[in-house]
C-alpha positions in Angstrom: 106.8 83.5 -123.5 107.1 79.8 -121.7 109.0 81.9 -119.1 106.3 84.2 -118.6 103.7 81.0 -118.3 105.4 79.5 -116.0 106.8 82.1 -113.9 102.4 83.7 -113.8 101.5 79.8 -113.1 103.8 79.7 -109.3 102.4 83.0 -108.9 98.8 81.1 -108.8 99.8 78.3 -106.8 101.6 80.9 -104.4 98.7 83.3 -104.3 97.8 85.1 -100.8 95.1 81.9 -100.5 97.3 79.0 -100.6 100.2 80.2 -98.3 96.8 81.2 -95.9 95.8 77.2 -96.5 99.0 76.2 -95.7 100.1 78.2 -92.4 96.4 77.6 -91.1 96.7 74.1 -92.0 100.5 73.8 -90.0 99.5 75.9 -87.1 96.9 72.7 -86.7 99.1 70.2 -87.0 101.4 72.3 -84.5 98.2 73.0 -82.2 97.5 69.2 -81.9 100.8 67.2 -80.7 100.5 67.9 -77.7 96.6 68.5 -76.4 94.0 66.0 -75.4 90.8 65.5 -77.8 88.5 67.7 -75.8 91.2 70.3 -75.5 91.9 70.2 -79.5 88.2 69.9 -80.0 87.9 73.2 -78.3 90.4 74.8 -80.7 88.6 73.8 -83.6 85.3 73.8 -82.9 84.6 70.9 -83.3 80.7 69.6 -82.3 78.8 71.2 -79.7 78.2 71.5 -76.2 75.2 71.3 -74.2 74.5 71.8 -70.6 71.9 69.1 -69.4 70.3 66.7 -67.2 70.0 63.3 -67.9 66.8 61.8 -67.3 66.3 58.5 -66.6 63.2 56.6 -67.7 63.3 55.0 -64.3 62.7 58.6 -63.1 65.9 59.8 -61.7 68.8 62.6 -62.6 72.0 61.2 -63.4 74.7 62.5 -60.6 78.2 63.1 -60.2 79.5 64.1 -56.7 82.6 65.5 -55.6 84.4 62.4 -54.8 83.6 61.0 -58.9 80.6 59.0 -57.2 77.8 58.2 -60.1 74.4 57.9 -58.8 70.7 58.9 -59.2 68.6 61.8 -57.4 65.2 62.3 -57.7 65.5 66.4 -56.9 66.0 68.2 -60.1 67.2 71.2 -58.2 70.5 69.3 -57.7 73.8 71.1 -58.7 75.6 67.8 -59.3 73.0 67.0 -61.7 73.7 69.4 -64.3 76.3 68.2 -67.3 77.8 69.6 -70.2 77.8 66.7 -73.0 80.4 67.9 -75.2 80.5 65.9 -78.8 84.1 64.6 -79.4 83.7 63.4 -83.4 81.1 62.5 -86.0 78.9 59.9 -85.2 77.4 60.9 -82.2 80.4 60.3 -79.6 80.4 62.0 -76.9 81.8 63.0 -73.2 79.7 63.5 -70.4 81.2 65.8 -67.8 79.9 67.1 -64.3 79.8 70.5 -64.0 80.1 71.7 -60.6 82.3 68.6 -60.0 84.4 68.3 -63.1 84.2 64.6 -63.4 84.3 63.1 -66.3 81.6 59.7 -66.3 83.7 56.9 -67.6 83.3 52.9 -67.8 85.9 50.5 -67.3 86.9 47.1 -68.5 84.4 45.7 -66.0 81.4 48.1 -67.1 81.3 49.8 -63.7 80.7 53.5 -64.0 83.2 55.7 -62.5 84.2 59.4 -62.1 87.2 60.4 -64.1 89.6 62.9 -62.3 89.1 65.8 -65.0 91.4 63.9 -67.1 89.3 63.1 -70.4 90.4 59.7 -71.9 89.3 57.5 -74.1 86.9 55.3 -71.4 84.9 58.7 -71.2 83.6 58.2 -75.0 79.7 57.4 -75.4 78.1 56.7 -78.5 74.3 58.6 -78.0 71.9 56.2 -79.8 68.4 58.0 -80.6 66.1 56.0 -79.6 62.2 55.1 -81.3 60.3 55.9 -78.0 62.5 59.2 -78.1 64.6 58.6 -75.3 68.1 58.3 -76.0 71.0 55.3 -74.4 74.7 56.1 -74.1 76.5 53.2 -75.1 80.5 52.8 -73.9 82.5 53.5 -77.4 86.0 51.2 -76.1 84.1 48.7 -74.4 81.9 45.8 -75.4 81.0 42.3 -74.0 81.2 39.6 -76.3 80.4 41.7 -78.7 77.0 43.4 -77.1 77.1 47.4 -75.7 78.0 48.5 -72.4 75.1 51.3 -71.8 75.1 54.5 -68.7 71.9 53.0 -66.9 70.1 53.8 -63.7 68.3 50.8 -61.6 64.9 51.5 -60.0 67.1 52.7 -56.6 69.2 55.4 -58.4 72.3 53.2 -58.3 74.1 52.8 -61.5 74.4 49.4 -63.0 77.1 47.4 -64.6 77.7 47.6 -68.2 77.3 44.0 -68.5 73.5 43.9 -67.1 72.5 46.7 -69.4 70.6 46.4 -73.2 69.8 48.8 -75.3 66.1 47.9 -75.0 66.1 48.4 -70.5 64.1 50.8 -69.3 67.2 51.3 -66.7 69.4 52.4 -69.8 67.0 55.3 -71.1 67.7 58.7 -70.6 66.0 61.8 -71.8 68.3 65.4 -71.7 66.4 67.9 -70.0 67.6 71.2 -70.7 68.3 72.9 -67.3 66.3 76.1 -66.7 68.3 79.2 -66.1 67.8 79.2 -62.3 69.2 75.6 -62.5 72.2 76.2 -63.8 73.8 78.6 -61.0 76.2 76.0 -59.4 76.5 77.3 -55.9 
């Protein structure tokens, strides 16, 4: 009988469910050694992604050209405008890419905003902080400045501005993602 109970008790923790659990589980763990975030975030769905245009409350589009150069336009028609903000992990981080140019934005040590060569680190991670006046601020997740945020911000010109001038409470720092209409988002 204790033969029979223990032999029916492996066939439980054997069952067709738990040898599913664990081959899923190690074809992960295979899946991740070698891929970046974004790329492992694609395998497993992680968050979402949305294809926008940031905004800014200083009333210009956030931009990335061709050569990873961040700046401001004021025509909403422009291709280099539109983004895909992809969420990386819980807690509202996130990486903001060009779509037509495939830059990542990223911030350095300094603050200075930069076009990443389609290489996703981890100086391309923004926190997106919701704000009360419903815009929202992107805040540099590696970097800080004696302890204050570095925040994506806009000056009056379209110019982007160093982290290290930026607060969360600027008008240069607030953006707004506008969803792009269908016309919009035929990169050409």
């Amino acid at each position: 009988m204790r033969i029979w109970m223990v032999t029916w008790s492996l066939q439980c923790v054997f069952s067709g469910l738990y040898l599913h659990a664990l081959f899923l589980f190690g074809s992960v763990r295979l899946a991740s050694g070698d891929c970046s975030p974004e790329q492992l975030a694609a395998i497993m769905n992680w968050g979402d992604v949305r294809i926008r245009q940031l905004f800014s409350r200083t009333q210009w589009f956030l931009t990335i050209d061709d050569n990873g150069n961040i700046t401001g336009t004021q025509d909403p028609t422009n291709c280099y405008s539109i983004l895909e903000i992809r969420t990386i992990s819980e807690g509202g981080i996130l990486a903001i890419k060009g779509i037509k140019s495939q830059y990542y934005i990223c911030m350095n040590k300094a603050g200075k905003l930069q076009g990443k060569v389609k290489i996703y680190t981890d100086n391309c991670n923004f926190k997106e902080i919701f704000l009360e006046n419903f815009f929202n601020a992107y805040s540099s997740v590696k970097w800080t400045k004696n302890g204050k945020e570095l925040f994506i911000a806009l000056s009056q010109k379209g110019r982007p501005m160093r982290g290290k001038k930026t607060r969360r409470e600027q008008v240069a720092s607030h953006f707004i993602p506008r969803q792009c209409r269908e016309e919009e988002r035929r990169i050409d």
